[in-house]
C-alpha positions as CSV (number, residue, x, y, z in Angstrom):
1,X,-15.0,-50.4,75.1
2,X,-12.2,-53.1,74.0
3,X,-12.2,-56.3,76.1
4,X,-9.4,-58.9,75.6
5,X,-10.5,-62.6,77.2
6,X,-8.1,-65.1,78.0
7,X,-5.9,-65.0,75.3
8,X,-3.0,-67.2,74.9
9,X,0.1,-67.3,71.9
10,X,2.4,-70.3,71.3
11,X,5.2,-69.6,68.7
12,X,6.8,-72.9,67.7
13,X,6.7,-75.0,70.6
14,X,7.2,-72.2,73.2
15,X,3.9,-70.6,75.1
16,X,4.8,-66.6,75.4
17,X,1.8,-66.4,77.2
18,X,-1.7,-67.2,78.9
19,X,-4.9,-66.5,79.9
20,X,-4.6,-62.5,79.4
21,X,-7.5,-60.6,79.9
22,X,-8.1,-56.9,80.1
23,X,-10.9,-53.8,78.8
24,X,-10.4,-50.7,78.6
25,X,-12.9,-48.1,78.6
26,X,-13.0,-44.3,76.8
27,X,-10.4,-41.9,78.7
28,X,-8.3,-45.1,79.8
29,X,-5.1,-45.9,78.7
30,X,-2.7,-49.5,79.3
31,X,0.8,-49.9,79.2
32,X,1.7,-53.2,78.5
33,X,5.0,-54.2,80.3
34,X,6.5,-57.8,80.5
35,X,10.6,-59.0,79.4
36,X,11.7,-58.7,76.1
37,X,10.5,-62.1,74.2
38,X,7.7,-62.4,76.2
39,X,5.4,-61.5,73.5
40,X,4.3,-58.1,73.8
41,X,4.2,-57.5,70.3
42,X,2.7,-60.8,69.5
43,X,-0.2,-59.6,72.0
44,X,-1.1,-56.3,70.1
45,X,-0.7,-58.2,66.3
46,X,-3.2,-60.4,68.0
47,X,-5.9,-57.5,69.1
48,X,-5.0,-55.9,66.1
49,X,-6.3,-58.9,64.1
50,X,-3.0,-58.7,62.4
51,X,-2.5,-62.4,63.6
52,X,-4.7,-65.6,64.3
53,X,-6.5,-66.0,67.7
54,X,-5.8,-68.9,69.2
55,X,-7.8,-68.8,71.8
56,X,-9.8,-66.3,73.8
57,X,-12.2,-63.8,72.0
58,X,-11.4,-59.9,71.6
59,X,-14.8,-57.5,72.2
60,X,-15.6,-53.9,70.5
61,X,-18.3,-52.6,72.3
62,X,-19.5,-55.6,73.6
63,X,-19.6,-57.6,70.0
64,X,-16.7,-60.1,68.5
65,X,-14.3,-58.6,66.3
66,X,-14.2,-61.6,64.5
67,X,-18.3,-60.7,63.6
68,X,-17.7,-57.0,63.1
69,X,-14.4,-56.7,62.0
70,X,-14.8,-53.8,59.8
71,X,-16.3,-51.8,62.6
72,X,-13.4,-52.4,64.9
73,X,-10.7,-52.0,62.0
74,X,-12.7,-48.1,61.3
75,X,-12.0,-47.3,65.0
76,X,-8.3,-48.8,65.5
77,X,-5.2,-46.9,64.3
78,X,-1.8,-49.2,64.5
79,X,1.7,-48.3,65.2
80,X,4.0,-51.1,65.5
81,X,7.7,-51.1,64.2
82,X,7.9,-50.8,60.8
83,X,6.7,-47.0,60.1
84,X,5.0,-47.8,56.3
85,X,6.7,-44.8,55.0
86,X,7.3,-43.9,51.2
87,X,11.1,-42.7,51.4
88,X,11.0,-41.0,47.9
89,X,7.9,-39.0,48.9
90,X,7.8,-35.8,51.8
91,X,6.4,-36.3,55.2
92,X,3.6,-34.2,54.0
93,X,2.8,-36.6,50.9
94,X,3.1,-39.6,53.3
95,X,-0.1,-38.0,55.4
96,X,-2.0,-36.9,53.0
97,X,-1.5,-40.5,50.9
98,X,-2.2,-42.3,54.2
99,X,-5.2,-40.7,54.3
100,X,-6.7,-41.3,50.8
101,X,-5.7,-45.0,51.4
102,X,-8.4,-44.8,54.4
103,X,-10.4,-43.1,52.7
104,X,-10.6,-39.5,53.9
105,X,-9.4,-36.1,52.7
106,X,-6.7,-34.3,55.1
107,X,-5.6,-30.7,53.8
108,X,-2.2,-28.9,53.8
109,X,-3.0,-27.0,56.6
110,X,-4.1,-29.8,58.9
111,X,-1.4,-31.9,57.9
112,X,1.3,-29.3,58.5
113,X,-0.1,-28.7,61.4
114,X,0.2,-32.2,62.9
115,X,3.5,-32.3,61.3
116,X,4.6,-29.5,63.5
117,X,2.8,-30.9,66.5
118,X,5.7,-33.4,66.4
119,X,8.5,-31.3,65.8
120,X,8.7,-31.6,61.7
121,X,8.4,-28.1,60.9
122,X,10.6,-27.3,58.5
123,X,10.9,-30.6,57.2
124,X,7.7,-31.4,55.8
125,X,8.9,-31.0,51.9
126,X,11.8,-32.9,52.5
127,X,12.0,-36.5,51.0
128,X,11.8,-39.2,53.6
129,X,15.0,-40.9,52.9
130,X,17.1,-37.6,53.9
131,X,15.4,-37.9,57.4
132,X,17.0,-38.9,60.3
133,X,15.6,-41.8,61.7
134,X,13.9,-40.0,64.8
135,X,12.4,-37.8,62.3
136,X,10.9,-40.5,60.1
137,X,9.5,-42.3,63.4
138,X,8.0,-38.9,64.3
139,X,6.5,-38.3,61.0
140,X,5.2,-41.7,61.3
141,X,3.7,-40.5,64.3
142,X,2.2,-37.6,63.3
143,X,-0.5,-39.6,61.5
144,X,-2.1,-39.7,65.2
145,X,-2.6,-36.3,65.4
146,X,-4.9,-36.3,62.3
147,X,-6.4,-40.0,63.7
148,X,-10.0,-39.9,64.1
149,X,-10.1,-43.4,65.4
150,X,-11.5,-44.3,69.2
151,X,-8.6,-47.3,70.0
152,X,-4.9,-45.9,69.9
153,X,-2.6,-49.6,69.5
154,X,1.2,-48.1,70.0
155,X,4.1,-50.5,70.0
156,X,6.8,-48.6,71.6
157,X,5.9,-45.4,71.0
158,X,8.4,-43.0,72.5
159,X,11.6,-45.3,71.5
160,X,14.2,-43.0,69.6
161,X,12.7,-40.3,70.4
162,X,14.6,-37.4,72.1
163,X,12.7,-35.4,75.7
164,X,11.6,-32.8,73.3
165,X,9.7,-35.3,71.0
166,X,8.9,-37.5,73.9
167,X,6.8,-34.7,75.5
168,X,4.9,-33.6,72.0
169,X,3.7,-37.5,71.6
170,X,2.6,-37.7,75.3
171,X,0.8,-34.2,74.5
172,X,-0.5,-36.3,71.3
173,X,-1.7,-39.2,73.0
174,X,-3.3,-36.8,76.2
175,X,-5.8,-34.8,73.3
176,X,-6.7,-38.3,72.3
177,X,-7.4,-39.4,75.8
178,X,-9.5,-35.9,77.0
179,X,-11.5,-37.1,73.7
180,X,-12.3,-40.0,75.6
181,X,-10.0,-42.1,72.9
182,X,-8.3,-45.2,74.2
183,X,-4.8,-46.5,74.1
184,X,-3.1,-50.0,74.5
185,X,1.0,-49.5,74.4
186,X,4.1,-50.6,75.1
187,X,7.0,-49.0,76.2
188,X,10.6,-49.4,78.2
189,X,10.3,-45.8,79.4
190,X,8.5,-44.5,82.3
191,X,4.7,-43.6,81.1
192,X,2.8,-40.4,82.5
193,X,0.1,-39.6,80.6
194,X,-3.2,-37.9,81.8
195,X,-6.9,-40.0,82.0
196,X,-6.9,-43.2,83.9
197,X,-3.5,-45.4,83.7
198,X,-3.7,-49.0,84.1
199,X,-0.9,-51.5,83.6
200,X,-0.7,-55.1,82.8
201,X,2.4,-57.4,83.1
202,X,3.0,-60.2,80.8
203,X,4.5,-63.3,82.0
204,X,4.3,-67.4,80.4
């Protein structure tokens, strides 16, 4: 289970927001909504541990992230903006490098296969920088599909992405939740996923 406590972000000498608290539990997924500049983003750096609490503590299963980071960081996969991918390598390089950075071993045959999951077959020996930019965020993507993490952090997941793409990352995301996997997103598009859907508005 993830539980965010009363967490609050100032940037400069503006407060983006307050006293958030949420948890999610195995099979549950939360979509995030809230303005644009109200710190959405800065909200899921900040469970990430990709920035500095201010205030407010952030649980994995029941213990401070801040005392078992490594733990937590095992069971998180990240997707924010920037989609870390090496242009000058294939789609099918950039999973199987991604993986030996974390340690694991993915073979051809499991990475074409979540290549084509997302609509990449085809295109999975072509260098990154000849992809269009729905297919690189869609290869960057299809690193879920191979993710054997419990806590799915997704900052705007479906954006540039056409229906047909659209409805192979919701099937994505649904596997994860009938695993009992969690997921903590943003998004400006209408979500319908499977499991139990909760919602949270940000507001100052």
């Amino acid at each position: 289970m993830l539980s965010v406590s009363h967490l609050s972000c100032t940037r400069g000498d503006k407060r983006l927001f307050s006293d958030v608290s949420f948890t999610l539990a195995p099979g549950q997924w939360l979509h995030l909504e809230g303005d644009n500049g109200v710190g959405k983003t800065s909200l899921l750096r900040l469970v990430c541990g990709l920035s500095a609490l201010e205030q407010g503590q952030i649980q994995w299963q029941n213990l401070s992230v801040v005392h078992n980071p490594e733990e937590f960081r095992a069971n998180l996969a990240y997707l924010g903006h920037q989609l870390a991918l090496k242009e000058d390598l294939t789609p099918l390089e950039n999973l199987q490098a991604d993986a030996a950075v974390a340690g694991r071993t993915v073979s051809v045959f499991e990475a074409m296969a979540a290549l084509a999951q997302l609509g990449l077959r085809g295109r999975e020996h072509l260098p990154v920088r000849v992809l269009s930019q729905g297919q690189k965020r869609r290869t960057a993507l299809s690193r879920l599909a191979l993710s054997h993490a419990k806590l799915w952090v997704l900052d705007e997941p479906f954006v540039a992405l056409d229906g047909a793409a659209q409805n192979a990352l919701s099937n994505v995301i649904n596997q994860h939740l009938n695993q009992q996997g969690m997921v903590l997103l943003t998004s400006h598009q209408a979500v319908s996923l499977q499991g139990q859907g909760l919602s949270y508005r940000l507001s100052a």
